[in-house]
C-alpha positions in Angstrom: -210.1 58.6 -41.8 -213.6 57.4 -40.2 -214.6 57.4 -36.8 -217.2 55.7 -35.4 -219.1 55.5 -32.2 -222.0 53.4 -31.1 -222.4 52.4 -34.7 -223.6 55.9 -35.7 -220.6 58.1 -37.8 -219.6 60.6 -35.8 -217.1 62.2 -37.4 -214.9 62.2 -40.9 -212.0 64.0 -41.4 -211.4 64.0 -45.1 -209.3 66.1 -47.6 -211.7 65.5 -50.5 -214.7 67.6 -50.0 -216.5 65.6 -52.7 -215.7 62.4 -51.0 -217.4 64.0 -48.1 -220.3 64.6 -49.8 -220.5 60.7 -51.3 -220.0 59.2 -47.6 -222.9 61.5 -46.1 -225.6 60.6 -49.1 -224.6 56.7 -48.1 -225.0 57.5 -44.7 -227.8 59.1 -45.1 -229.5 56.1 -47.3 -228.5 53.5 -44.6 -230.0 55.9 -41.6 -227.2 57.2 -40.1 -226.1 60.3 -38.6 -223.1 62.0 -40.0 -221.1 65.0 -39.2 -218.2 66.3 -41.7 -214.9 68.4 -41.3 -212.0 69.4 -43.4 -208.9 69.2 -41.0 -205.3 67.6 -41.3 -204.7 64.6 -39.8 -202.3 65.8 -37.3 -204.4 68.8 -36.5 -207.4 66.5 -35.6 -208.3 65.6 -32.1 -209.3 62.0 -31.7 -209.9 62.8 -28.1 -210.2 59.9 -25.4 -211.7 56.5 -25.4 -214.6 57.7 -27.6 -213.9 55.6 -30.5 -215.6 52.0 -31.1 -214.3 52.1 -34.8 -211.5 54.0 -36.4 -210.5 53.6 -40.4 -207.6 55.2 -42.2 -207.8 54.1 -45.9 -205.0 55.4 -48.1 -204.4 58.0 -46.2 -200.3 58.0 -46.1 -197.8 57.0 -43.5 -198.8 56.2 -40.2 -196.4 57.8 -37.6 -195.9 56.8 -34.1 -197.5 59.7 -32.6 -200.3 59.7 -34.7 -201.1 55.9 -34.0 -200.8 57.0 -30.2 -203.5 59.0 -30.3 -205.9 57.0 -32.3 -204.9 54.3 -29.8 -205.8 56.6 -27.0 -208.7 57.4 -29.1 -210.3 54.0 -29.0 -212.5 52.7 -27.0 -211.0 49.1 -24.9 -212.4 46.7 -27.8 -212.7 49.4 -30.3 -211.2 48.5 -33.6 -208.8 50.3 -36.1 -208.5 49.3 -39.5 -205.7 50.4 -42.1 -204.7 50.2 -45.4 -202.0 51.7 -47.6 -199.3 51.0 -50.3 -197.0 49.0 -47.9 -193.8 51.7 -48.4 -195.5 54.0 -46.2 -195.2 51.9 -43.6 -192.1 49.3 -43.9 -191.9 45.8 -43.4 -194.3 45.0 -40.6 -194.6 48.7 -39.2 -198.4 48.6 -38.9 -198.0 46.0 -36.6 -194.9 47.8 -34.9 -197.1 50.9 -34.0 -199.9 49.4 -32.7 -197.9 46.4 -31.1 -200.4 46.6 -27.8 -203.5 45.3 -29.7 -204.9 42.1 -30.5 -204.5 41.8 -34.3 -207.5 40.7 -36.2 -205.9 40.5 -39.7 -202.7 41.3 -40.7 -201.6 41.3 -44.4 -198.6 42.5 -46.9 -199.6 41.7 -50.2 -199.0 42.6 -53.8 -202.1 43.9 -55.1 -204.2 46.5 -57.3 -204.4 49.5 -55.3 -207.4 51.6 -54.7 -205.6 54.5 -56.5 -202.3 54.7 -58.2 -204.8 53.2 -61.6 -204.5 50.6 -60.0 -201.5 49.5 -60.3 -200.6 46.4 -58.8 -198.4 47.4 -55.4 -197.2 45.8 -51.9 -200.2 46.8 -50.2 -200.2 46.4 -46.3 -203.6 46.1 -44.6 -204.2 45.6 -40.9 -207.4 45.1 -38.5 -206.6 45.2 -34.9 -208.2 45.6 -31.4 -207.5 47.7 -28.8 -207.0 46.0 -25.2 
């Protein structure tokens, strides 16, 4: 998951350390600040309204209590962004759980996943704006 703030990355929770490492070498190259943690998911606090950009990619099922709190997380017209093999989430469930925002993009389609080896998958992918 990415957050980001005033177009600087504030903070990354990741489960990867390496990963970690990758994303604050490119941040680094493109002159931005980045800070790093290792924490779960549902251990993380997203805080309030600090959030102009957040991005799950892959990251597993996206429960209603977790999408709360990024929602409460965002700032109004701060964007969350999230993709995932499509199971995790149902038919239309992305947009179920963040039914208040303005949706962007919205798409189910069968596709090569980012992991998996790629193996083609329903893939669910969603871009939406919070009120």
């Amino acid at each position: 998951m990415l957050c980001v703030s005033r177009l600087q990355i504030e903070k990354r929770v990741e489960l990867c350390v390496s990963a970690m490492a990758v994303a604050r070498q490119a941040a680094e190259r493109n002159g931005l600040t980045l800070r790093t943690f290792v924490a779960k998911l549902e251990a993380f606090d997203y805080g309030q309204s600090q959030w102009d950009l957040v991005l799950f990619s892959w990251m597993g099922p996206m429960p209603q209590p977790l999408a709360d709190r990024v929602q409460a997380s965002l700032k109004p017209g701060g964007v969350v962004v999230v993709e995932g093999m499509q199971s995790w989430f149902g038919d239309n469930g992305l947009l179920r759980v963040f039914a208040p925002f303005r949706v962007l993009h919205y798409e189910d389609v069968v596709a090569p996943s980012d992991f998996f080896n790629r193996t083609e998958m329903r893939v669910s992918r969603l871009c939406a704006e919070r009120p």
